[in-house]
C-alpha positions as CSV (number, residue, x, y, z in Angstrom):
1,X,109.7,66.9,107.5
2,X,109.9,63.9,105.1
3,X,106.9,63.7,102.1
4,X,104.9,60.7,102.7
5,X,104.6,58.1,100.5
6,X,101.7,58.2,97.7
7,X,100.2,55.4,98.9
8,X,99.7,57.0,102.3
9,X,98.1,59.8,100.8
10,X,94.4,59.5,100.3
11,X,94.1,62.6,98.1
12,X,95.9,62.5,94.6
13,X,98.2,65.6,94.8
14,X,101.3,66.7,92.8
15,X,104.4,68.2,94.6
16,X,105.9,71.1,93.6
17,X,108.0,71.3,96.3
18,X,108.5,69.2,99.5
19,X,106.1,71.6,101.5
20,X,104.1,73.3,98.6
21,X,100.9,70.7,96.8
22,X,99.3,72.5,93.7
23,X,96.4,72.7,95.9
24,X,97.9,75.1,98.3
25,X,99.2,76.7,95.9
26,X,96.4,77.4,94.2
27,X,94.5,78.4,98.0
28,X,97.4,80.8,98.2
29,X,97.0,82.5,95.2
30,X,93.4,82.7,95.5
31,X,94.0,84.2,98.8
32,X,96.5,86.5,97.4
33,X,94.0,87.7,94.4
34,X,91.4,88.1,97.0
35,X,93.4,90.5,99.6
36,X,94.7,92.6,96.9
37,X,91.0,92.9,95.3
38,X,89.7,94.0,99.0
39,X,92.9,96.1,99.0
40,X,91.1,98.6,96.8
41,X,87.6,98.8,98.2
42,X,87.0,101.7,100.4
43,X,85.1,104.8,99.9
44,X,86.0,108.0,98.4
45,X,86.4,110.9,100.7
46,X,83.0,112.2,101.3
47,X,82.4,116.2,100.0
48,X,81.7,116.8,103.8
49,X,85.4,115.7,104.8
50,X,87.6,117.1,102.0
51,X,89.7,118.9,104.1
52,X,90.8,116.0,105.1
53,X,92.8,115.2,102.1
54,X,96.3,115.8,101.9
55,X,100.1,115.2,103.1
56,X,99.8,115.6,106.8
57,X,103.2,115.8,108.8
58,X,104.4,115.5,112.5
59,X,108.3,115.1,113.4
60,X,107.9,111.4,114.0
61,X,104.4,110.9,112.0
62,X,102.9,111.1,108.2
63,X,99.7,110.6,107.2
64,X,98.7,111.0,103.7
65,X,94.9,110.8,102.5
66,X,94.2,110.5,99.1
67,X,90.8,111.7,97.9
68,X,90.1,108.3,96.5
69,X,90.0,107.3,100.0
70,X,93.4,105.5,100.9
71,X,95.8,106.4,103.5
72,X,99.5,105.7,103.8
73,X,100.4,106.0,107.7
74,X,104.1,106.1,109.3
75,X,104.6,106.6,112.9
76,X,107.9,106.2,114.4
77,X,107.6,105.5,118.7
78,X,111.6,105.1,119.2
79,X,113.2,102.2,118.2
80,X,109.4,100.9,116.6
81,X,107.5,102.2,113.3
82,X,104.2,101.5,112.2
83,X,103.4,101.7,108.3
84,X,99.5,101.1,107.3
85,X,98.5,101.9,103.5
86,X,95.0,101.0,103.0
87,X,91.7,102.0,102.4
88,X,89.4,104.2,104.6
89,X,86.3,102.0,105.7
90,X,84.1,104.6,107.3
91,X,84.3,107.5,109.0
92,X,81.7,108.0,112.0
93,X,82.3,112.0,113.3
94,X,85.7,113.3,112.9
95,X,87.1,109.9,113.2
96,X,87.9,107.3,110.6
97,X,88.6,103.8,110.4
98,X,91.2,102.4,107.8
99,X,91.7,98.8,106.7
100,X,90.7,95.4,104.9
101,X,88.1,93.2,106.0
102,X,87.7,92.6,109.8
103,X,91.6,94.0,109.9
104,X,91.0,97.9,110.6
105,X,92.5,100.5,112.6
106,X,90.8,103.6,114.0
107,X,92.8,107.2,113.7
108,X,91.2,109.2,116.4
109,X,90.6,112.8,115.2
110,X,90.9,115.0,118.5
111,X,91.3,118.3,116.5
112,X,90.0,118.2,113.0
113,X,91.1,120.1,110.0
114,X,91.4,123.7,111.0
115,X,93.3,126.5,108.4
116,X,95.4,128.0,111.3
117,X,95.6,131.6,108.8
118,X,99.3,131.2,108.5
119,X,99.2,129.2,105.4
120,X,99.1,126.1,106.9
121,X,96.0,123.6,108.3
122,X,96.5,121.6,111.7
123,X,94.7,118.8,112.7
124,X,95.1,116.5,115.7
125,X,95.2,112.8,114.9
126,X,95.9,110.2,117.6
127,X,97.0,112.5,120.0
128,X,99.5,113.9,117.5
129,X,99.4,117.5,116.2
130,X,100.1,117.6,112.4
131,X,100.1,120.1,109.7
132,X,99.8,120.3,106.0
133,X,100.0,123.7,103.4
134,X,97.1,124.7,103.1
C-alpha cells in the first residue's frame, strides 16, 4: 500500500517505515510495557493450597506451579500443543484460573493433591492424571 502524500494527511506524523508512524510505535510499545507489567500480577499460592506447588507430569502433559503463583503448561493432543505460562488469577475450590487480564484459562482440578504413600503425589487436572515426587 503506497504512503500518502503529507498534504493528504491531516495529522503531522513521521514515518519510520512505510507501515510503522512514531505514533504507533509508541501505542505498541506502550502496549508491550503494559502486557508484560500484567504478566506478573497474580497471587501467591495461598498456605491452604501448597500442595499444589511443584513439577507435575503426565506422558503428554506438564504443569509446573511456582509458589509465587505462575504456571508453565504444555499439553500435547497429537499433532497440536498448547503452552500457557502465566500467572494464577484465582482459585475458587480445587480449581484455578491462570492468565492476564480478561485472557484466562481454567485447569479443572477433578482429583486434588493426594501423597499416594509411594513417594509420589497424584492429582487430576483437566481430566489428566499427573504425578510429582513428593
Amino acid at each position: 500500500m503506497p504512503a500518502l502524500p503529507a498534504a493528504a494527511c491531516p495529522l503531522p506524523i513521521h514515518r519510520i517505515s512505510p507501515r510503522l508512524t512514531t505514533r504507533s510505535a509508541f501505542a505498541a510499545a506502550a502496549l508491550t510495557l503494559v502486557a508484560t507489567l500484567l504478566a506478573g500480577c497474580g497471587q501467591p499460592v495461598p498456605p491452604e493450597k501448597a500442595a499444589y506447588v511443584g513439577q507435575w507430569r503426565a506422558d503428554k502433559m506438564t504443569l509446573r506451579i511456582s509458589a509465587d503463583g505462575r504456571v508453565d503448561y504444555r499439553r500435547v493432543e497429537g499433532a497440536s500443543s498448547t503452552k500457557i505460562s502465566a500467572p494464577i488469577q484465582r482459585f475458587e475450590g480445587p480449581h484455578f484460573d491462570v492468565g492476564v487480564g480478561p485472557f484466562t484459562t481454567r485447569f479443572t482440578v477433578s482429583s486434588p493433591p493426594e501423597d499416594d504413600g509411594d513417594g509420589a503425589v497424584r492429582m487430576t487436572v483437566d481430566g489428566v492424571p499427573l504425578t510429582r515426587p513428593r
